[in-house]
C-alpha positions as CSV (number, residue, x, y, z in Angstrom):
1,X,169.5,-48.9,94.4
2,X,169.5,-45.2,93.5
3,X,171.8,-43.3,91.5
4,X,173.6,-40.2,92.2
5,X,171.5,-37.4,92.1
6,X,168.6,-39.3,94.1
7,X,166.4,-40.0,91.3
8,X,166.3,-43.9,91.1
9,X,167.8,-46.4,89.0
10,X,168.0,-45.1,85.2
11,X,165.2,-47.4,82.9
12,X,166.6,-50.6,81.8
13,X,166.4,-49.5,78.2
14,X,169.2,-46.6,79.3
15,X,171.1,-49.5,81.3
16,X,170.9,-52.0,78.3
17,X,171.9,-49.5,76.2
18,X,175.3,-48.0,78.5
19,X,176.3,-51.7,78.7
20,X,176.2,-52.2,75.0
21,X,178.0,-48.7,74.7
22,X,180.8,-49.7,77.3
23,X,181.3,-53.1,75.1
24,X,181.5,-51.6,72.2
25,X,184.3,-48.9,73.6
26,X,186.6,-51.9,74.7
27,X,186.2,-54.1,71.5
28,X,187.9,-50.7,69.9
29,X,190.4,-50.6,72.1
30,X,191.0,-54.3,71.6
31,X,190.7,-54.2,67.8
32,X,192.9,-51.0,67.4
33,X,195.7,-51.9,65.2
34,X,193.9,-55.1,63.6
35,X,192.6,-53.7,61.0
36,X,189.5,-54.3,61.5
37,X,185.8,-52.5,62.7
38,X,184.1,-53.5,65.6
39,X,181.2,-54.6,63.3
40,X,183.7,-56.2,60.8
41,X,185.1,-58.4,64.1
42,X,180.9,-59.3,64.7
43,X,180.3,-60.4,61.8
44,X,183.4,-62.4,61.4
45,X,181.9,-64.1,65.0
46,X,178.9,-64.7,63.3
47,X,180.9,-66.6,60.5
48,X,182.3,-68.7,62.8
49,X,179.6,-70.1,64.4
50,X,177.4,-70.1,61.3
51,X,179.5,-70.4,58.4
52,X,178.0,-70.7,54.6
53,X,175.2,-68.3,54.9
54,X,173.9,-65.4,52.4
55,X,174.8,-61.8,52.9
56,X,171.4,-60.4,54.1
57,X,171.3,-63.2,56.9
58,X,175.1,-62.4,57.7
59,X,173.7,-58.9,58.2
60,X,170.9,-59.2,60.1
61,X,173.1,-61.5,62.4
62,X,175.7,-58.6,62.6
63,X,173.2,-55.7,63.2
64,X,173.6,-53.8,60.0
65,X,171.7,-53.2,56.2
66,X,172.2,-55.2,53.5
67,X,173.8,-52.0,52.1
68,X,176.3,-51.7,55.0
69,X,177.1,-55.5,54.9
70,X,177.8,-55.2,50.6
71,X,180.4,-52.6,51.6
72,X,182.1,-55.1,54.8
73,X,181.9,-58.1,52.4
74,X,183.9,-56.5,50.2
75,X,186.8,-54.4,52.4
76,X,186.8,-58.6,54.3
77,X,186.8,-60.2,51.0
78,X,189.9,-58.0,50.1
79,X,191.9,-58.5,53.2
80,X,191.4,-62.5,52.5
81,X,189.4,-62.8,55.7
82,X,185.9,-64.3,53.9
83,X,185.0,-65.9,50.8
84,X,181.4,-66.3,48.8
85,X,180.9,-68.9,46.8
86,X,177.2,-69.8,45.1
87,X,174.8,-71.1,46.6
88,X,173.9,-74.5,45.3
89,X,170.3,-74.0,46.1
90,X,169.9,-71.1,44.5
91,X,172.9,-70.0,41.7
92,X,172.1,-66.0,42.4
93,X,172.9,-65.1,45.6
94,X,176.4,-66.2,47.3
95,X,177.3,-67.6,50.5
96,X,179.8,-65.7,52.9
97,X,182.7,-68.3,54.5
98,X,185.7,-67.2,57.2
99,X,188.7,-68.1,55.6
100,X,191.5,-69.4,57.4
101,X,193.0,-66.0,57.4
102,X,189.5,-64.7,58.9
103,X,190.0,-68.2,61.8
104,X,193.2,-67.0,62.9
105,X,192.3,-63.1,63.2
106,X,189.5,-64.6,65.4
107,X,192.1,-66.8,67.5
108,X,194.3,-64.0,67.8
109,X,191.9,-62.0,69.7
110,X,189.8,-64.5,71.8
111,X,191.6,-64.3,74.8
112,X,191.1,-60.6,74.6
113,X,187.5,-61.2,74.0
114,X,187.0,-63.8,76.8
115,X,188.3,-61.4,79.3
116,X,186.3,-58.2,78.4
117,X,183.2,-60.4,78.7
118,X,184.7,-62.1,81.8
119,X,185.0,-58.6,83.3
120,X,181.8,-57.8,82.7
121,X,180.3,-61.2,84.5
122,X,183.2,-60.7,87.1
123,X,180.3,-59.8,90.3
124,X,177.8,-62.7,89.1
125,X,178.1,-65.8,90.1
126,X,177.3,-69.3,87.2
127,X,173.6,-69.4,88.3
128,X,173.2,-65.6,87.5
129,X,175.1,-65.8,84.4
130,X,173.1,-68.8,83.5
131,X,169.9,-66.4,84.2
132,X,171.4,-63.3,82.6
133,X,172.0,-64.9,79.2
134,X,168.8,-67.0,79.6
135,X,166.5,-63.1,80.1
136,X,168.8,-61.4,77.8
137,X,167.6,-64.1,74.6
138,X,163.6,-63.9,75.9
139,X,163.8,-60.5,75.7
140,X,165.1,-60.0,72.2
141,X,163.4,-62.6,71.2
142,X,160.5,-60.7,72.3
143,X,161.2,-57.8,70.3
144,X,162.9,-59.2,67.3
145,X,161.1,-58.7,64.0
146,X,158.6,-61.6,63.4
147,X,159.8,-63.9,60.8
């Protein structure tokens, strides 16, 4: 498939990267008037399937620096939407929990949130979605920083 202009398909780095743009533009639009970032909303998603862990994982699961994520903890801690607490294991650093307040911002935007990505799968059908999600976690996984 070409594009216009004749010159082939663009890299798949450039179409990885327009897809993540595009996302990003209607998770604005979705969050204007919440009160809250696109990159506050991820990380809150991150919180709610991995509740109770420290700030620096929080932000490497949210795509931002520790410094970044200090200043998000504490504009969410403010609005009520997280908590930290110590960490048993180890009494210095504190673990990052959704409140209930945090639950229900998350409830009040996951239809919105099912049907941008719904849109976006719209032309594949369950085996290709299966496959998408499947090449899209090998290849960051192949790129990810080594632990």
């Amino acid at each position: 498939m070409e594009e216009a202009g004749g010159r082939g398909a663009p890299s798949l780095l450039y179409a990885v990267k327009r897809l993540e743009l595009v996302i990003r533009a209607r998770l604005d639009e979705m969050l204007r008037g919440s009160g809250v970032t696109t990159l506050q909303y991820t990380a809150l998603t991150v919180l709610e399937r991995r509740d109770g862990i420290s700030a620096a994982q929080l932000a490497r699961d949210s795509f931002v620096t520790p410094q970044a994520m200090a200043d998000m903890l504490r504009s969410l801690e403010q609005r009520e939407l997280i908590s930290r607490s110590p960490n048993p294991a180890s009494r210095r650093e504190l673990l990052v929990h959704l409140t209930g307040e945090g639950r229900r911002l998350l409830a009040e935007y996951a239809d919105a949130h099912a049907e941008i990505e719904e849109r976006m799968l719209s032309g594949l059908g369950e085996e290709e979605r299966a496959h998408l999600r499947f090449s899209l976690d090998r290849s960051w996984r192949a790129l990810r920083p080594p632990r």
